[in-house]
Structure formats: structure tokens, C-alpha cells
C-alpha positions in Angstrom: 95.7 -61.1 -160.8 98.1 -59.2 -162.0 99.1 -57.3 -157.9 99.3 -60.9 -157.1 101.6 -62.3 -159.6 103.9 -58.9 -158.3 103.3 -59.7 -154.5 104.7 -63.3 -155.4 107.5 -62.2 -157.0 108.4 -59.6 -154.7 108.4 -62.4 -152.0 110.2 -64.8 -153.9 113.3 -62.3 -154.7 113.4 -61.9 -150.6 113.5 -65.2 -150.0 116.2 -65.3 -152.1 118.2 -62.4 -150.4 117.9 -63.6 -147.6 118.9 -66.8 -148.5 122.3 -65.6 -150.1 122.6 -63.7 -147.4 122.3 -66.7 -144.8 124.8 -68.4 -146.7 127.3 -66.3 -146.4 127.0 -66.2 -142.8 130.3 -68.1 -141.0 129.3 -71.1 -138.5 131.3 -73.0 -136.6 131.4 -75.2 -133.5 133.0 -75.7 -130.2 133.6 -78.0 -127.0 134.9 -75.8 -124.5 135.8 -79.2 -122.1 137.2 -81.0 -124.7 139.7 -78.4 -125.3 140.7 -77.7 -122.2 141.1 -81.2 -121.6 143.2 -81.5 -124.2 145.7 -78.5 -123.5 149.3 -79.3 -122.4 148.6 -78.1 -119.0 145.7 -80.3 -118.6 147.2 -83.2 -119.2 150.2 -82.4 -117.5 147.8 -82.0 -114.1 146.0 -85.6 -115.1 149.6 -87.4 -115.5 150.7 -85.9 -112.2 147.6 -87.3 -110.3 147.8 -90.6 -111.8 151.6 -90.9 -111.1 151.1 -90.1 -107.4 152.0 -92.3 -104.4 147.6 -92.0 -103.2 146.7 -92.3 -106.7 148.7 -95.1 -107.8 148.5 -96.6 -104.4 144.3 -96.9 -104.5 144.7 -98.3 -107.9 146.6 -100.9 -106.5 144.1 -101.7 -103.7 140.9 -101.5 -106.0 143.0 -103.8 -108.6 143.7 -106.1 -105.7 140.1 -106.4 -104.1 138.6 -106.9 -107.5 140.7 -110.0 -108.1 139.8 -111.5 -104.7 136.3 -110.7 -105.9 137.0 -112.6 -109.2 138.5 -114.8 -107.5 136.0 -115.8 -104.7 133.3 -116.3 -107.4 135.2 -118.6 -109.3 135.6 -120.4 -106.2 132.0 -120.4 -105.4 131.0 -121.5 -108.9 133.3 -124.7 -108.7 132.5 -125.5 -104.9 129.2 -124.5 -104.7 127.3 -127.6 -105.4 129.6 -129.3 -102.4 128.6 -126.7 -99.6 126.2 -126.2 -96.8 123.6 -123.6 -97.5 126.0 -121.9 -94.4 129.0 -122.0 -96.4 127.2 -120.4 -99.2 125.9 -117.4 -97.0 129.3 -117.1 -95.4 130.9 -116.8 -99.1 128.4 -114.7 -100.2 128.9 -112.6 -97.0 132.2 -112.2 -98.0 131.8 -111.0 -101.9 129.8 -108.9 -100.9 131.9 -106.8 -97.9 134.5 -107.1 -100.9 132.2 -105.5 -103.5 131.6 -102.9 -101.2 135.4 -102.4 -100.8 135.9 -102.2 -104.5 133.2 -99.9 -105.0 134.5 -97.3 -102.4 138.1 -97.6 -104.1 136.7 -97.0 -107.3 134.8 -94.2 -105.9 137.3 -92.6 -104.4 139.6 -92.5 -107.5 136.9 -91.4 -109.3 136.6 -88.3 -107.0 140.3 -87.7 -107.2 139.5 -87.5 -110.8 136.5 -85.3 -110.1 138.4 -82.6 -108.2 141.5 -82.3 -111.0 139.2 -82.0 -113.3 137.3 -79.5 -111.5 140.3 -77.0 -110.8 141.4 -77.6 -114.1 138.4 -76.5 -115.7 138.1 -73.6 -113.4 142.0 -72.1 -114.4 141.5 -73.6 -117.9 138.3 -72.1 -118.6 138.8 -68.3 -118.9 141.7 -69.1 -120.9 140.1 -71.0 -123.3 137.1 -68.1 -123.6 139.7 -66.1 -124.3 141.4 -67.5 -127.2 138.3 -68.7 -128.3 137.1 -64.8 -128.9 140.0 -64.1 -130.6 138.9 -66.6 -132.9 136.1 -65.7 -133.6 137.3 -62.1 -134.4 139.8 -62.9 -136.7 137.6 -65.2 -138.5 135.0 -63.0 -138.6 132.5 -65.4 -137.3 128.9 -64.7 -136.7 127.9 -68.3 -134.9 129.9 -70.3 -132.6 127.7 -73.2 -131.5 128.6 -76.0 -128.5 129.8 -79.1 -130.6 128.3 -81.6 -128.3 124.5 -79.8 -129.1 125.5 -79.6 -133.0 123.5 -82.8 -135.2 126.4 -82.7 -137.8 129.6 -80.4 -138.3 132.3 -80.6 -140.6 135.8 -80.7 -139.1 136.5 -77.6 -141.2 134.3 -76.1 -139.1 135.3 -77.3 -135.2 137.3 -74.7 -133.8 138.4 -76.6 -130.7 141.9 -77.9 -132.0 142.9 -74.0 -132.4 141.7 -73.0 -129.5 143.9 -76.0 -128.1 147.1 -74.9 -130.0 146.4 -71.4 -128.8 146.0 -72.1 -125.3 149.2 -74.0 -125.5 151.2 -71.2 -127.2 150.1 -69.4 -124.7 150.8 -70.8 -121.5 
């Protein structure tokens, strides 16, 4: 009884070591796209594409078809009742080919998007691993975790708005 009561202790006194010693260990979190995103540079490439002439240009057409959309079913749902069932199939006929012009603007901004966010990510990124690392090393950090996967982290803890004001120090 006696070897027992000393095995239990023994166990118990790791358990706490290793306890203390988890809690000392420095955690933190991460979100690599959000800080690139979120750079100078990155925004400056964003503002660029959304001020150009094909940019601003397909907005205008998308904005434009989906108020002739809005429209055309506004004027379906007051004359409706009054039309042929040919008249109906010709109106919806035509909300639909407009749909389907709305969507393929909206589509093709949406790649625009896509591909400046693509090329900034790929310049962005090793940067941002970069300063990231020399976070980590001069806080002495033994976990960095991707902020999007974490349940619960303390703003004390996020690393991404450093990494953000380093990567624009840095240019």
C-alpha cells in the first residue's frame, strides 16, 4: 500500500511539472491572408483595379443589367395578370437572357478580383513568412497556430497586425 501511495505521488508531482511547464509555453495565432491583405501594398493593388477604366466600366454594365432585371420584374408583377400566356413567355425569355448577362458580369469582376488577389498573395506571401519568423524569434515563441483553425484567441495573442506593420515598414 505503501509503493502505491509513492507511485501516486510520484505521478501526481509530474503532472504537475509538466503542467508548469506547458504554461509557460508562448502561443500565439496567425492569418497569413488576412495580413497580406491588409498591407499597404495590397490595398494599393485592390484600389488600382477597382479604379480602372475595365473595372469600373463592367461595374457599370452589371449595375445597369441588374436594374433592367429589377426592373422587368416589377413590370411583370403589375402587368402580369393582363397578358397572354405569350407575353408572359416572351418576358420571361427576356429576364432570363438578362440574368444570364448579369451573372457573366458579375463573374467576370469576380475573376478580376481573383487574379489580383492571386498575384498579390504570391509577392505578398514570402514577405509576410518572413517577418512573421522574425516574430516568432524575438518573442521567443514556441506555437504559432492559423487563426482561422483556432476555437478562441485573445487579441494579445494574434500576431497578424505586427506582421502587417512590419511588412509595411518594410516595403
Amino acid at each position: 500500500m505503501l509503493k502505491s501511495v509513492k507511485i501516486i505521488a510520484v505521478l501526481f508531482v509530474g503532472i504537475i511539472f509538466s503542467g508548469a511547464a506547458a504554461a509557460q509555453s508562448k502561443v500565439a495565432v496567425f492569418n497569413l491572408q488576412a495580413a497580406i491583405m491588409s498591407t499597404e501594398a495590397a490595398k494599393s493593388k485592390v484600389n488600382a483595379l477597382k479604379t480602372s477604366s475595365e473595372y469600373s466600366q463592367l461595374q457599370s454594365t452589371a449595375e445597369s443589367i441588374r436594374a433592367e432585371v429589377q426592373k422587368l420584374a416589377e413590370d411583370a408583377q403589375k402587368n402580369a395578370v393582363t397578358w397572354s400566356e405569350e407575353q408572359k413567355a416572351e418576358h420571361q425569355r427576356k429576364m432570363n437572357f438578362k440574368r444570364s448577362d448579369f451573372e457573366t458580369a458579375v463573374k467576370k469582376l469576380r475573376a478580376m478580383e481573383g487574379q489580383v488577389g492571386q498575384e498579390i498573395q504570391k509577392t505578398m506571401a514570402p514577405k509576410a513568412k518572413s517577418a512573421l519568423e522574425a516574430i516568432i524569434k524575438e518573442q521567443k515563441l514556441d506555437l504559432v497556430l492559423d487563426a482561422n483553425s483556432a476555437y478562441f484567441a485573445g487579441p494579445n495573442v494574434d500576431l497578424t497586425a505586427a506582421v502587417v506593420k512590419r511588412m509595411n515598414a518594410d516595403k
